[in-house]
N, C-alpha and C positions, 0 to 999 in steps of 0.2 A: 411690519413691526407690531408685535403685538404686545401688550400689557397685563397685568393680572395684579389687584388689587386684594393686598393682603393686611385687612382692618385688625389693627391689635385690641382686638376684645377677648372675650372668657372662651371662646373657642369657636370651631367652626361651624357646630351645632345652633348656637348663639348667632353669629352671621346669617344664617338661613332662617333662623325665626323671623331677626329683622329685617330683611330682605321680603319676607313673607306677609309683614306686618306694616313694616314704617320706615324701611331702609327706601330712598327717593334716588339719590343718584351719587355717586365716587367719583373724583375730580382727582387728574394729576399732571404736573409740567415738569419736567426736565430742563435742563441749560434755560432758564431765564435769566433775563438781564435783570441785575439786582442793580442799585441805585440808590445813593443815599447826600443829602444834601446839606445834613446839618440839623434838618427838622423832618425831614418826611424819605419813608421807605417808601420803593418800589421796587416789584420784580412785575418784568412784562415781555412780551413776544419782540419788540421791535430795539433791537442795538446789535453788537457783533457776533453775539452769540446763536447758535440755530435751533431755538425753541420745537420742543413737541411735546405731544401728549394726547390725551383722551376724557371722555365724559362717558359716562356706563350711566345708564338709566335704567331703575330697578322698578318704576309706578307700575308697570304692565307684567302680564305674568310673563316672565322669562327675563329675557334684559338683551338690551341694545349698550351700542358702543359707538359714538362718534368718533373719529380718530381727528386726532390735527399733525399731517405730516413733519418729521422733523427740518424746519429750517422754509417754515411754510409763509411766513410773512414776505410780501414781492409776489404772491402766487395769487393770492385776494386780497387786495389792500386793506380791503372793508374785516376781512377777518384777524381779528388779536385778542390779547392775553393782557389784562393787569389787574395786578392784586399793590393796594398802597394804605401807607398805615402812617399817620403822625406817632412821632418819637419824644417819650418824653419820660423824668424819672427818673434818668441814668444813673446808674453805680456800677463800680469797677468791672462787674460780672453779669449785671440786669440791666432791664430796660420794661417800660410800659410799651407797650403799640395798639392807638386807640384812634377811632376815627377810621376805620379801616374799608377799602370799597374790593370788591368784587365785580371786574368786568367781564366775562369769557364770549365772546360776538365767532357765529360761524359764517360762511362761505356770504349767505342772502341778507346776516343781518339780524336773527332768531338771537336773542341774550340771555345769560346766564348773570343776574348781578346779586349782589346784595351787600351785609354789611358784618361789620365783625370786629373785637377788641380782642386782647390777650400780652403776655409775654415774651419776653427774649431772655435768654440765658448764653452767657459765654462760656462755652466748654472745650479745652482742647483745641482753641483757634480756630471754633466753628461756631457758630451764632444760631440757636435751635429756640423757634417761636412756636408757641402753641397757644391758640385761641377758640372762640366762640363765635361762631357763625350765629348772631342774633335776629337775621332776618335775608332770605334770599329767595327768590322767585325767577320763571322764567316769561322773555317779553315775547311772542310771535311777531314780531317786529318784521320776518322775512316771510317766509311760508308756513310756518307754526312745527317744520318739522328742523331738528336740529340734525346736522349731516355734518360738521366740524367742515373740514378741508375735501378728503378724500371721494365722499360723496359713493363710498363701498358700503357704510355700516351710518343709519340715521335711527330717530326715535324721535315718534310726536311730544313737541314739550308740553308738559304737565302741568296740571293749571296748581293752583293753589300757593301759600309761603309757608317757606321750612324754615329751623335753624337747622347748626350741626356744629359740627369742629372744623379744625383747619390749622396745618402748620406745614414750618417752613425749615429748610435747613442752608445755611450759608457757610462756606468757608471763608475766614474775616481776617486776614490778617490784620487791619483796623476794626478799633472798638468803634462802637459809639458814641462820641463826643459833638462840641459846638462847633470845632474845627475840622472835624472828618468827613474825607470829600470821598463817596466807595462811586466807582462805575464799572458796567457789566461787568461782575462778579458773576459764579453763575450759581445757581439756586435751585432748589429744588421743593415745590408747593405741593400739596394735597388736600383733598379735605372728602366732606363728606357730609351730604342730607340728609334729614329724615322731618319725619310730621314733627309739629309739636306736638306733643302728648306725654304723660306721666311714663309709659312702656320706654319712649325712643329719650325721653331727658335720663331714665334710667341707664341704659343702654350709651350713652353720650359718657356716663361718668365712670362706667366700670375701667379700674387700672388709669382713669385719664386716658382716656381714647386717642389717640395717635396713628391717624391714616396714613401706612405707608404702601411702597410700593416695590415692588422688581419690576427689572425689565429681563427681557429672555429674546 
């Protein structure tokens, strides 16, 4: 299965600059378990639904790709997926989501975390967050190389802290309220790194960046 990460910026000229310059890594899951308790979102690897996806690292010249097989949780316990956000703010169509954690752990243990605020907007019965990755790093906690599941396609993690963006897409037939119970709903997360710098906070704002993705 493979992925291709398609960043909505000014073009694809523009992707290749910052890929060249200050593009760090592209992050993307499918069917994750969404979750919502009343105060706190989550979507993550582990409930009914069979999570996948990938990490592209872009530090080194060329780019690497870890894959995480679809439906890969049971296969390395140690390896999962959660992204969680406190809820708060609500109105009939909006929502704040602040407080926000970044887990992504491969195969040994190697993390992906950090941290991030942003929005929700109800549209059409789908629930579309878009936020700021304010801080995120990776931990060599395993072998310092990241290999997701598959252990086909790995890349040494990269030292240093990026921000970026990052959003989400759910289909909601419940809003968000005090009394709304959501479980494994499935969701759909992306995001994307870069250095901090004037060039990559640029490049974060053109159009409102919005990491999306195909599958093929």
């Amino acid at each position: 299965m493979r992925t291709t990460h398609a960043l909505a910026i000014a073009s694809a000229a523009t992707i290749g600059l910052a890929a060249h310059a200050d593009l760090v890594s592209t992050f993307g899951f499918t069917d994750l378990n969404a979750n919502y308790n009343g105060l706190v979102f989550s979507a993550l690897s582990q409930g009914a639904l069979p999570t996948g996806g990938d990490i592209t690292d872009y530090s080194a010249p060329g780019f690497q790709t870890a894959s995480f097989e679809s439906g890969f949780i049971g296969v390395q316990s140690i390896t999962d997926v959660l992204f969680q956000m406190d809820i708060g703010n609500i109105t009939a169509t909006t929502a704040d989501g602040t407080n926000g954690r970044i887990v992504i752990r491969d195969n040994d243990g190697d993390v992906l975390s950090g941290s991030f605020n942003g929005t929700w907007d109800l549209r059409f019965g789908f629930g579309f967050f878009d936020g700021e990755i304010t801080f995120a790093q990776y931990n060599d906690a395993g072998n310092g190389i990241f290999e997701g599941t598959t252990n086909l396609d790995s890349f040494e993690t990269p030292d240093g802290t990026y921000i970026g963006a990052i959003s989400f897409l759910v289909q909601m037939p419940e809003w968000f309220s005090d009394a709304a119970v959501i479980e494994n709903l499935s969701a759909q997360g992306d995001g994307i790194l870069v250095t901090p710098s004037p060039a990559s906070i640029a490049l974060l704002g053109l159009g409102g960046l919005v990491a999306s993705r195909r599958r093929r």
